[in-house]
DRENDO-1510 file (C-alpha; in Angstrom, 1 decimal, always signed):
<recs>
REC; n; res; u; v; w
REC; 1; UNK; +0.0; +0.0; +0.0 .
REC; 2; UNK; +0.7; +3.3; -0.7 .
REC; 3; UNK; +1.1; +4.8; +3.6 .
REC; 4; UNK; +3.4; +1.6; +3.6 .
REC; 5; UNK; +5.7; +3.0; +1.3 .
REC; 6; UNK; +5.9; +6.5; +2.8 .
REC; 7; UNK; +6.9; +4.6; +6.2 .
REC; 8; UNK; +9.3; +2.5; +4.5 .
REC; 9; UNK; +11.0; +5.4; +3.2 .
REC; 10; UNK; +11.0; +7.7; +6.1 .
REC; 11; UNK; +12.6; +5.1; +8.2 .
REC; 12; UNK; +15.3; +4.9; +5.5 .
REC; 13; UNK; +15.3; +8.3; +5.8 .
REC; 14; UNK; +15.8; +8.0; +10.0 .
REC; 15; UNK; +18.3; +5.4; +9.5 .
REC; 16; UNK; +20.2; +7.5; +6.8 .
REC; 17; UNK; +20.3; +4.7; +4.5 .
REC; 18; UNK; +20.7; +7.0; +1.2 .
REC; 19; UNK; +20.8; +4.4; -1.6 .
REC; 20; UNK; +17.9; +2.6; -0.2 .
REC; 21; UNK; +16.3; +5.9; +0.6 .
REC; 22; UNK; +16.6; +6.8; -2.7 .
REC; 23; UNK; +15.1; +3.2; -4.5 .
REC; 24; UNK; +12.1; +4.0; -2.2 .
REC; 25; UNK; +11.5; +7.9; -3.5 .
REC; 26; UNK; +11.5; +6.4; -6.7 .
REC; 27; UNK; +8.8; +3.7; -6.6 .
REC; 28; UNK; +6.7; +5.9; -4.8 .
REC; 29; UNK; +7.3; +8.4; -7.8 .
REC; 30; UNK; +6.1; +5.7; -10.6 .
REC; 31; UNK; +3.6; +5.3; -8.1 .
REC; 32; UNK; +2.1; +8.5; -7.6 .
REC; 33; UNK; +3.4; +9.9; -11.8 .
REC; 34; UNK; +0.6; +6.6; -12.7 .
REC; 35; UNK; -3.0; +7.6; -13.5 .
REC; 36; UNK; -3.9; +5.5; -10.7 .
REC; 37; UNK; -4.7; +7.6; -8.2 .
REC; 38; UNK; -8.5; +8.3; -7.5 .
REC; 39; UNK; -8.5; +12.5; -7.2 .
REC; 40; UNK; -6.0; +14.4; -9.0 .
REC; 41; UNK; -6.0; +16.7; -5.6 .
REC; 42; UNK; -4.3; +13.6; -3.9 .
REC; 43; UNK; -1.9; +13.2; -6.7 .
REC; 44; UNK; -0.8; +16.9; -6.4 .
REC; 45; UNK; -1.1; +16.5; -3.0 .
REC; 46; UNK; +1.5; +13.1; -2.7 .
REC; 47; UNK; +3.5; +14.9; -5.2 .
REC; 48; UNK; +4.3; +18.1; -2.5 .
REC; 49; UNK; +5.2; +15.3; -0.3 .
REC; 50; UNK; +7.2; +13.6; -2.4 .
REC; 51; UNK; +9.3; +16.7; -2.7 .
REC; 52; UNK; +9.5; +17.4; +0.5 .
REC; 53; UNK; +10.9; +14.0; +1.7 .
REC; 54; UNK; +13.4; +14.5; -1.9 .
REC; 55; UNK; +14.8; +17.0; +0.0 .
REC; 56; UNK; +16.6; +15.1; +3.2 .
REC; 57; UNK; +18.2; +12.0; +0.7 .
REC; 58; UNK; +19.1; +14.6; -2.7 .
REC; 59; UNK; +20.8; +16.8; +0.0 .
REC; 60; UNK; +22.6; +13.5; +1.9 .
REC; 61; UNK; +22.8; +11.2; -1.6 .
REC; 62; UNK; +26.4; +11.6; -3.2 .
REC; 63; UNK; +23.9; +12.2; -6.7 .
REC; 64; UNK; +21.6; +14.1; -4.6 .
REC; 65; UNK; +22.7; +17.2; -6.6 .
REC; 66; UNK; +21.8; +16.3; -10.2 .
REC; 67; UNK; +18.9; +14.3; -9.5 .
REC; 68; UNK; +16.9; +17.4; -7.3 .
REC; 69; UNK; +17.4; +19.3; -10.5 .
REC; 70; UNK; +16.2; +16.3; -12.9 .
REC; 71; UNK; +12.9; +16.0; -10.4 .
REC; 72; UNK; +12.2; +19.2; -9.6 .
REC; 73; UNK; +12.6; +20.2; -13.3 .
REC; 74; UNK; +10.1; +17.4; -14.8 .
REC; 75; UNK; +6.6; +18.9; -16.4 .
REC; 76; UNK; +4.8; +17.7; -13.8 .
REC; 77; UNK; +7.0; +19.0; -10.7 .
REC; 78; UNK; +7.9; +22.6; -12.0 .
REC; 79; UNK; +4.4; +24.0; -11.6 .
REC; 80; UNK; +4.6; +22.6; -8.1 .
REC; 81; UNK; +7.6; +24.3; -7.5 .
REC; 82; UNK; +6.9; +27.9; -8.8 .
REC; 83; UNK; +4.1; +27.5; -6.1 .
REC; 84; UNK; +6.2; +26.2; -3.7 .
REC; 85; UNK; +9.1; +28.2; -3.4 .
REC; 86; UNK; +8.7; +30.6; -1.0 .
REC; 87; UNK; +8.0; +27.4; +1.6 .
REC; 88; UNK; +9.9; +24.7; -0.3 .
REC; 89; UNK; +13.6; +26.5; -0.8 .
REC; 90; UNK; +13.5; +27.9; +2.9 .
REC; 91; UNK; +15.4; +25.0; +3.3 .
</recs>
């Protein structure tokens, strides 16, 4: 299930396990990209999370660099992050 991923992940996260960390972002990014979900509000919704918990492994990930540029920069993410900014860069 989809909460079972965000768990899995955020205890990668906790137990700074970067290239594990990393795998999980990405499933739960095919997951949440897919036309599966039931309300496009969630989808945006999951998405915002998903870049806020991109944050703690691109910033920690020895590729973290390039790859918060390649995400952040998709079609589907930049109109997220022009929304975003002012709460998402504070970091």
């Amino acid at each position: 299930s989809l909460s079972a991923l965000w768990g899995k992940l955020a205890a990668e996260i906790l137990m700074q396990n970067w290239d594990i960390a990393l795998e999980e972002l990405n499933r739960l990014k095919e997951i949440i990209d897919s036309k599966s979900f039931l309300s496009p509000l969630n989808q945006v919704q999951s998405r915002i999370w998903l870049m806020h918990w991109s944050l703690f492994i691109f910033f920690n990930h020895d590729n973290g660099r390039t790859q918060i540029i390649d995400l952040f920069n998709q079609d589907k993410y930049v109109t997220l992050t022009t929304k975003l900014k002012v709460s998402m860069f504070c970091y």
